[in-house]
Structure formats: structure tokens, C-alpha cells
N, C-alpha and C positions, 0 to 999 in steps of 0.2 A: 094328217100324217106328215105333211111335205115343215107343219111348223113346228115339232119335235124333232125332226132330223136337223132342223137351223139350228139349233139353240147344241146342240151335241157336236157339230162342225166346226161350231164357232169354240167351244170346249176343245177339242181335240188341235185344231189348227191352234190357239193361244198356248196349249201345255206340249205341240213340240217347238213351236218359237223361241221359249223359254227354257228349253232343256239345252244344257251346258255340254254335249259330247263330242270329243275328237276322235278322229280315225288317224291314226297315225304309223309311221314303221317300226318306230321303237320311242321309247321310256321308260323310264326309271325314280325312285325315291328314295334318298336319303338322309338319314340326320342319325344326330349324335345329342349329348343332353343340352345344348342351346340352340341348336341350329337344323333345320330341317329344309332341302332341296328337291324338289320335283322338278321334273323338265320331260320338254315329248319333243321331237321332233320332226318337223314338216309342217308348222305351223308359225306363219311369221312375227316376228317383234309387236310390240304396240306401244311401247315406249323403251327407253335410255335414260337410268339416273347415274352418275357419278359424282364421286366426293374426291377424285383424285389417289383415293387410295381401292376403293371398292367399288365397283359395278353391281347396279341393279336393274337387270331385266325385265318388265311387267311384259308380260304375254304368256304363250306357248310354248315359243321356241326361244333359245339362246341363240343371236349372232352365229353368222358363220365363221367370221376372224377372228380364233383366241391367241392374245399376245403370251406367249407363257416365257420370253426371258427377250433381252436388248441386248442384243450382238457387238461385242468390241474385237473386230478382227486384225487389228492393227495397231500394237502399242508402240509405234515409232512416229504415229501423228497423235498430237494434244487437241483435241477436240471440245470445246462446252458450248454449249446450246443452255440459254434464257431469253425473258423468264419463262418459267412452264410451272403450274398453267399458266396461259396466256389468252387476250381476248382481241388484241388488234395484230400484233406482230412476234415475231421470236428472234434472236439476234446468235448468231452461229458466228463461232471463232474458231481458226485453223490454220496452229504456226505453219504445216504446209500444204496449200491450197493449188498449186499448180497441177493440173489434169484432174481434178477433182470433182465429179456432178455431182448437184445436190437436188433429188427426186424426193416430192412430198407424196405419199397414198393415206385415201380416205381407208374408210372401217372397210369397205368391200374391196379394198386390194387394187381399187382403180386409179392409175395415176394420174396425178391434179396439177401440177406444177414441175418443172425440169430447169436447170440451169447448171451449167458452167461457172465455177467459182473463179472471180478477177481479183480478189483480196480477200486479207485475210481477216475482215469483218464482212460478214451479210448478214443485210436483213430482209425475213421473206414476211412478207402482209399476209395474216391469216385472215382477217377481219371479212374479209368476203366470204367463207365458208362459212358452214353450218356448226354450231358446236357439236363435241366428239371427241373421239378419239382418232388422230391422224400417226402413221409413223412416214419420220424424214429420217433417207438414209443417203450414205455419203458413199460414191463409191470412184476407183479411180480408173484410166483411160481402158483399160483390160476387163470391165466391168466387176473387177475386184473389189470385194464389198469390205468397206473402212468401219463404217460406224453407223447404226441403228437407232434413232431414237424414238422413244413415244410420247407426241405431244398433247396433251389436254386443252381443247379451245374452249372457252366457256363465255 
């Protein structure tokens, strides 16, 4: 008796190891004639691929940070940030830099880097983070927010 219940254990324990199912709060599917999206939510990433223009999620879940636009609140400062992408550094120019912080945030909203702008070229070293997606935002003494950007480390 006890060597037909092994051989059915070992059967049962191997088909639910192998069974694919989420428990989730919500989800959804859709597509259109090229394109088809699923996503659940409560289930963490398992990779990040970007091209610079598109994201691609392998997992269950999407990211919790979705960028949907870059803030320009202030067109009385000239602002450009290169190159981007970038893989060691990004080089930030701003005809006016006085009272000016420049705060860099990874994908989860935590911030990584702060400083006080002294001129009006800086350059901040990415090369020690991880590739990603990071936004650097520009804001001034009243924490009035200048300029948003999203940079691609690769």
C-alpha cells in the first residue's frame, strides 16, 4: 500500500510545482490587431528591457513608477541635459543656475544624488548606478519645480 501512495505523491507534488497560478487583486487583457497586453497586479518584476523608446516588462507585474509626461515649468530658464542615454555621466546646462538643486531619483521614487548648482555646466557621474530608468529634476530655493528630465543609464 504505503509503495503506491509514493509513486501518486510524487505525481501530485511535481504537477502542482509546475502549475503557473497567480492570486492577485486585479487584472486585465488587452490588444488590438498587433498588439496584445496582460498585466496582474501584486506580483513583482523579473526583468527591465529598454530601447530608449519602449519598455519591456517580463514578469507579472508592471513597475510601480509610470513616467506618462517631462515637466517644463519654467520657460524663463534654458535648460539641456546630454547625452541621454548615457552610461558614465550626463552633462546639465543652465543659463541661470543660482538657487538651483539638482535631485537625481531611481525608478522607485528614492532619492540618489542632491546638489546645489555652482555653474552653469555640471556634470553628475551615473556610472555607479545600475542601468534604468532615473529622472533628474531641477528645482529652485522655494522648492519650485524648474525642469524634469528622464534619463536612460545603459
Amino acid at each position: 500500500m504505503k509503495k503506491k501512495l509514493l509513486p501518486i505523491g510524487v505525481f501530485l507534488l511535481a504537477a502542482s510545482v509546475n502549475a503557473q497560478e497567480v492570486i492577485s487583486s486585479q487584472g486585465n487583457s488587452y490588444s488590438n490587431a498587433t498588439h496584445t497586453i496582460d498585466y496582474t497586479i501584486g506580483e513583482p518584476v523579473t526583468a527591465t528591457v529598454s530601447n530608449g523608446v519602449n519598455d519591456l516588462t517580463q514578469g507579472f507585474h508592471q513597475t510601480n513608477l509610470t513616467i506618462t509626461s517631462v515637466e517644463d515649468l519654467d520657460a524663463n530658464i534654458s535648460v539641456n541635459l546630454f547625452p541621454n542615454p548615457t552610461s558614465e555621466f550626463v552633462n546639465l546646462t543652465v543659463d541661470k543656475y543660482e538657487d538651483l538643486t539638482l535631485r537625481l531619483f531611481d525608478a522607485t521614487g528614492k532619492l540618489i544624488k542632491e546638489l546645489s548648482l555652482k555653474q552653469s555646466l555640471t556634470s553628475v557621474k551615473v556610472s555607479e548606478y545600475a542601468d534604468g530608468t532615473y529622472l533628474l529634476t531641477l528645482t529652485h530655493k522655494e522648492d519650485k519645480k524648474i525642469k524634469t528630465f528622464k534619463i536612460i543609464k545603459n
